[in-house]
C-alpha positions in Angstrom: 6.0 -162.0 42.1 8.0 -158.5 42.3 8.7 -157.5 39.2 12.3 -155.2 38.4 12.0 -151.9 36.6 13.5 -153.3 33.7 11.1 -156.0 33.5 8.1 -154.7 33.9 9.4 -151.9 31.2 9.7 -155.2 28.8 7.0 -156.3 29.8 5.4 -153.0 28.3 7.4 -152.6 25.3 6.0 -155.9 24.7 2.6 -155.1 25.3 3.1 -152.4 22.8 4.5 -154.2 20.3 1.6 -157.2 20.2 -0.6 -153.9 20.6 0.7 -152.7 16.8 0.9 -156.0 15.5 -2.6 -156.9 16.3 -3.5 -153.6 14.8 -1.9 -154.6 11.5 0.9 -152.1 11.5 3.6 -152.7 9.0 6.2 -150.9 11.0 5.3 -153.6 13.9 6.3 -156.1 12.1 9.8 -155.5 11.1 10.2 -154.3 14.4 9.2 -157.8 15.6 11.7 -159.8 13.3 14.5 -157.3 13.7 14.4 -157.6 17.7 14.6 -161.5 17.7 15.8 -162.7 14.5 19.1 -163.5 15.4 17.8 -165.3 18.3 15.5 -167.3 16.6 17.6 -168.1 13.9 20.4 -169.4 16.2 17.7 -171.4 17.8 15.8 -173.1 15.1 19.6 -173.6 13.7 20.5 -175.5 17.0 17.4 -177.4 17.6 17.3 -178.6 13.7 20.8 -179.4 13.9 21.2 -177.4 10.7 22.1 -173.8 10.0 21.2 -174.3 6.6 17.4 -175.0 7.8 17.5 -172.5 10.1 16.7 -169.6 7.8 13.6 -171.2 6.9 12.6 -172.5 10.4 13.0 -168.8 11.4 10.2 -167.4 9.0 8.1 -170.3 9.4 8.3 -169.3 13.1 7.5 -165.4 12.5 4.7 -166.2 10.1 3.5 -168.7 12.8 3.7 -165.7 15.6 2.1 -163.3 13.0 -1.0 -166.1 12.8 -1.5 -166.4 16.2 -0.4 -162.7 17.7 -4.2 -162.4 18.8 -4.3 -165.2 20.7 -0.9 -164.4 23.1 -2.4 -163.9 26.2 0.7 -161.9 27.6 1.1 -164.8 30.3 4.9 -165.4 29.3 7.2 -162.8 28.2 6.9 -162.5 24.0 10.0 -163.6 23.4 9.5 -166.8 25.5 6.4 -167.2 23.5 7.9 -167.0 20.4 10.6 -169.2 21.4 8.7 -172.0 22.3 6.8 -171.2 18.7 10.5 -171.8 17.3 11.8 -174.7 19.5 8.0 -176.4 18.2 9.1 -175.6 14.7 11.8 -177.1 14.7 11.3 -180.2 16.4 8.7 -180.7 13.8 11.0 -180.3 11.1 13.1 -182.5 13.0 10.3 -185.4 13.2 9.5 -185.0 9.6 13.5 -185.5 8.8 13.8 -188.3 11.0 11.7 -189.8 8.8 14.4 -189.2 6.1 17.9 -190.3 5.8 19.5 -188.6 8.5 21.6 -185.3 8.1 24.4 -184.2 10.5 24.1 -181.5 12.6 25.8 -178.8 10.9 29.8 -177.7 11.5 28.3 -173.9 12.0 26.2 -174.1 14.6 28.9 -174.8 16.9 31.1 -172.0 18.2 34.0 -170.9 15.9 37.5 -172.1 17.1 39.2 -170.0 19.3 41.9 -168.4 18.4 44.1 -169.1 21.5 44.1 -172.4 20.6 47.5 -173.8 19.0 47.1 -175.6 15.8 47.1 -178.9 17.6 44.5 -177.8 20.4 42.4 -176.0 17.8 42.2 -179.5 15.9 41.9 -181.6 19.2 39.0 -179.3 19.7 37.0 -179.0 16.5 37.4 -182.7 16.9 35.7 -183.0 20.2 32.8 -180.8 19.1 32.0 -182.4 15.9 31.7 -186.1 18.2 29.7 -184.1 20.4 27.6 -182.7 17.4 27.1 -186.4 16.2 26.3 -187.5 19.6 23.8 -184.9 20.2 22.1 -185.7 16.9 21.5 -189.5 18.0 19.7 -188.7 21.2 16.1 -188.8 21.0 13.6 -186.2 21.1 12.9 -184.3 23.0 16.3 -185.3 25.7 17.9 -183.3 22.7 16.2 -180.3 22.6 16.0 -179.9 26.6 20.1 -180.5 26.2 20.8 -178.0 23.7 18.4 -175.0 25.6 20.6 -175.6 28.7 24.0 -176.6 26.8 23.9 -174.4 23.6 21.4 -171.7 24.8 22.2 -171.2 28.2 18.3 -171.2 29.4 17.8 -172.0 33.1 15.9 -174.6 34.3 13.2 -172.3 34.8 13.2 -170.8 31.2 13.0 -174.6 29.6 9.7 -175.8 31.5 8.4 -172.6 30.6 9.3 -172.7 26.7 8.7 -176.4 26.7 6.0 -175.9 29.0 6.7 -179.2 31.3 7.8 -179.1 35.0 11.3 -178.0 36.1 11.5 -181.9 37.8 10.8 -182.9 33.9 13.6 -180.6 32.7 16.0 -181.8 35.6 15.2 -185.8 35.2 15.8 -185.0 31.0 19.0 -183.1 31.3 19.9 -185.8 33.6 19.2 -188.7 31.6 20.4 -186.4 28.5 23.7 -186.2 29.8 23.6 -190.1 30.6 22.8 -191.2 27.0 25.4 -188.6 25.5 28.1 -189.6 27.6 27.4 -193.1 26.7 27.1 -192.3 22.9 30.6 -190.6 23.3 32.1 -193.6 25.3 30.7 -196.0 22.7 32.1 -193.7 20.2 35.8 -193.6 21.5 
């Protein structure tokens, strides 16, 4: 496969960067949490279903990464690797919660209102999301997950098998059926 310039220059930065942190440097890893912590955060947040999780979820994920730096084989690029170490997280947090009474997904992880909205759109809206929220939160693993990647995160088909690492006919017949069961949650829910 043809590489761009661009990605073959990530692909070194990354090589780089797994280079340090293998060698223990403490510079490397700041550098590694500074570069994707946001992301991960936002992540772990979404898959959890809770911002106030997410924080945690995040340096469980990094600590994870730090763990097992020697054995990333450089196959995917490192942020995909470490994303699939934080979509794992926090679906496992997620199992262990189910197992609990059930918590809401959180208002913040959903997009701020906008602020084009008039009062009554603005409510109409934050209404829509927070059925949508409660909806998402009754589908089962892992439909959820594979929805909120493509819905929340924006991943192409393509980017979910890989950080899920299943098929892209998997990650088509789950969005799918995902779609399916939420629409009928929010029908039942009407």
């Amino acid at each position: 496969s043809s590489q761009s310039g661009a990605e073959k220059r990530m692909r070194d930065d990354d090589a780089a960067l797994v280079a340090r942190l293998r060698a223990g440097e403490e510079d490397a890893y700041r550098e590694f949490v500074e570069i994707y912590q946001d992301r991960i955060l936002t992540v772990a947040g979404r898959v959890a279903g809770s911002a106030s999780d997410a924080e945690d979820l995040a340096q469980e994920t990094f600590i994870k990464a730090f763990g097992a730096i020697d054995r990333f084989e450089g196959q995917s690029a490192l942020f995909t690797w470490l994303y699939r170490i934080a979509v794992n997280t926090a679906r496992d947090h997620l199992a262990h919660r189910r197992r609990r009474p059930a918590v809401p997904l959180d208002e913040r992880i959903v997009d701020p209102v906008s602020t084009a909205d008039s009062p009554d759109e603005a409510l109409q809206r934050q209404d829509d999301r927070r059925r949508v929220r409660r909806a998402l939160d009754q589908l089962p693993e892992p439909f959820r997950t594979t929805l909120v990647l493509r819905e929340m995160e924006g991943h192409t088909y393509d980017e979910i098998a890989r950080i899920l690492e299943v098929s892209i006919g998997t990650v088509e017949s789950r969005i799918f059926r995902a779609r399916g069961k939420l629409r009928a949650i929010l029908e039942k829910d009407h």
